[in-house]
N, C-alpha and C positions, 0 to 999 in steps of 0.2 A: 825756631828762635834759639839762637846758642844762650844755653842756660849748664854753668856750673851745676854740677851733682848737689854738690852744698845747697844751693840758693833753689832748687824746683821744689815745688808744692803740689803733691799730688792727692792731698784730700777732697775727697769731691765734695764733702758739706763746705768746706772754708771757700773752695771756686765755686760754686754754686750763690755763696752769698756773697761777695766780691761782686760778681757779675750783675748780681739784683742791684746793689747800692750804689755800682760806676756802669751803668747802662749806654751815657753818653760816648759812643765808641767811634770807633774810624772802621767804615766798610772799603772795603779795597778790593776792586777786580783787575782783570788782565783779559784782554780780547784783543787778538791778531798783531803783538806785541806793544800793543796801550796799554798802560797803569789808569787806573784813575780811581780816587777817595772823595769820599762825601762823611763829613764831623755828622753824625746822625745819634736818636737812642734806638738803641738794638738790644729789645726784650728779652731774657731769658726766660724760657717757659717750657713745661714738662707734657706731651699728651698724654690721650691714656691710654696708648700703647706701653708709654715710656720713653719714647722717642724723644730726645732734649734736643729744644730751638730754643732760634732767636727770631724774634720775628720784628718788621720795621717797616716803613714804607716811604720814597724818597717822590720828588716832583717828576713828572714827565716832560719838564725842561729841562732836566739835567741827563746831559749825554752819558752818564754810567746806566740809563736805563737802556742802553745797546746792550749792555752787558749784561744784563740780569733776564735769566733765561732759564727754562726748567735745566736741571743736571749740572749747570754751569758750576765753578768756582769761587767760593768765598770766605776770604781773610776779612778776619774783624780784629781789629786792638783794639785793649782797655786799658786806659793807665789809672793806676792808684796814687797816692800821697805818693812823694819824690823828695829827696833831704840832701843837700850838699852836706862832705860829712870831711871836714879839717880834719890833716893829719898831724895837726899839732896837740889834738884832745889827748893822741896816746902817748902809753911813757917810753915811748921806742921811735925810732925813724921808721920814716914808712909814708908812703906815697896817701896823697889826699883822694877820695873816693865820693862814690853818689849811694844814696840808697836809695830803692823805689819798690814798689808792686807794680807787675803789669802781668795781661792775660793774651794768650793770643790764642784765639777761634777759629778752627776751619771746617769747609762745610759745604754743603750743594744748595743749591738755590730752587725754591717752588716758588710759582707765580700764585699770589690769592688772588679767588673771583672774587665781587664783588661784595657776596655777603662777608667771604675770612678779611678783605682790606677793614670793613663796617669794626667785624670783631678786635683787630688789631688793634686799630684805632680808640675802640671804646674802651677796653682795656687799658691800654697808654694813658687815657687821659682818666679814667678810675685813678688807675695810680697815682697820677698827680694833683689831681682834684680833691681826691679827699682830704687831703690836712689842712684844705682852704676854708677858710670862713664861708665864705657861700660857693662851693664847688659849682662847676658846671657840669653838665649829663647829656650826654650825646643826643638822649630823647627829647631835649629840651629846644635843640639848637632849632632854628627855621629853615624850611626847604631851602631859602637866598643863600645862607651860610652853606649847607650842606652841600650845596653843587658844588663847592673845592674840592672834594672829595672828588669830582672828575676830573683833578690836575694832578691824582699823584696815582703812584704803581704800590701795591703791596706787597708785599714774599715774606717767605718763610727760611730759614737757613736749619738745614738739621744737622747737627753737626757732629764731624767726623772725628775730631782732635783736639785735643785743648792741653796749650801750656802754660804753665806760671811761673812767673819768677817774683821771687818774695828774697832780695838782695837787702837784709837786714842785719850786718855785723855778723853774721853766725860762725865768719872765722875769728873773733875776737874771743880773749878769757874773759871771766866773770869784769876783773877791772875796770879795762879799756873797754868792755862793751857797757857797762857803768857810767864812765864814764862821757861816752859819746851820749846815751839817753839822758845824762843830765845836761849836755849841750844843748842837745837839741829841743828840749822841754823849756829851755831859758829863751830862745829864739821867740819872735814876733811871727814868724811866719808858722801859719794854721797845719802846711804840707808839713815840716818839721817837727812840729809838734804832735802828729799823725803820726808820722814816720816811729817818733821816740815811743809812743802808745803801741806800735805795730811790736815792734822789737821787745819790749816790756811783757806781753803777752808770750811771742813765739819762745821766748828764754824760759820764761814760767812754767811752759808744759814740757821744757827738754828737761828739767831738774826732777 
């Protein structure tokens, strides 16, 4: 990913928890010169070796399971908040710009047998079950329900490389980067208002 000196992030506790909070990501392979993407959540998770994955699992309708194959190749993106950013806000000329977060993942591919797909899965929906009013539990579901579990493929991605780009004003002075976060704090839109938060922070720990 072409990423300015300026704008890479290479903390691994700040990617780390990026990746826990925007899981919803894009898996992308390439096999005998096909692309192909599937919008998926791709867990982040640490063994205990140490070894950092992702792990996720996609239907065995979808022709990307040609492509997921032990040792194979795997790109995942994550995008974070995103902010159209006027260049009218500064007190200078100067071309209109975007702000954003995003992550890019690469990685080899392991196929789970049946009990790591169980585990994936149970996992995945711990995480999203528990802030529910009455969560569901994988223990709970009935054998009828459970057999979907024979329409999809599980893997594991361990990964090789990780980049970030965290494009929040950082070539601006105190002013104009000022004021771009009180634009965008005014905005109706949630990403903008993220963005303005994102920026507020990363300026607070340069000082």
């Amino acid at each position: 990913m072409y990423i300015p000196e300026i704008y890479k992030n290479e903390n691994p506790e700040q990617i780390r928890a990026f990746l826990k909070e925007n899981s919803f990501g894009i898996l992308i392979t390439n096999k005998e010169g096909v692309s192909l993407a599937t919008h998926i959540p791709l867990e982040y998770a640490q063994k205990e070796d140490g070894t950092e994955i992702l792990h996720a699992h996609i239907s065995k309708a979808n022709d990307q399971c040609k492509h997921i194959e032990d040792g194979a190749d795997a790109l995942c993106i994550f995008n974070g908040p995103h902010s159209y950013v006027s260049s009218s806000w500064y007190d200078f000329e100067e071309v209109p710009t975007w702000n954003y977060i995003a992550v890019q993942v690469r990685g080899t591919f392991t196929l789970l047998d049946k009990e790591g797909l169980w585990n994936s899965v149970k996992t995945l929906m711990n995480k999203y079950e528990s802030p529910q009013e009455n969560p569901v539990r994988m223990e709970e579901l009935s054998e009828k329900t459970l057999r979907q579990m024979n329409g999809i493929i599980g893997f594991e991605i361990a990964i090789t490389s990780v980049e970030a780009a965290y494009k929040l004003s950082q070539n601006r002075d105190d002013k104009n980067h000022t004021a771009v976060v009180d634009q965008l704090h005014k905005s109706s839109d949630p990403g903008s208002k993220a963005i303005a938060e994102e920026m507020g922070k990363l300026r607070s720990t340069k000082k």
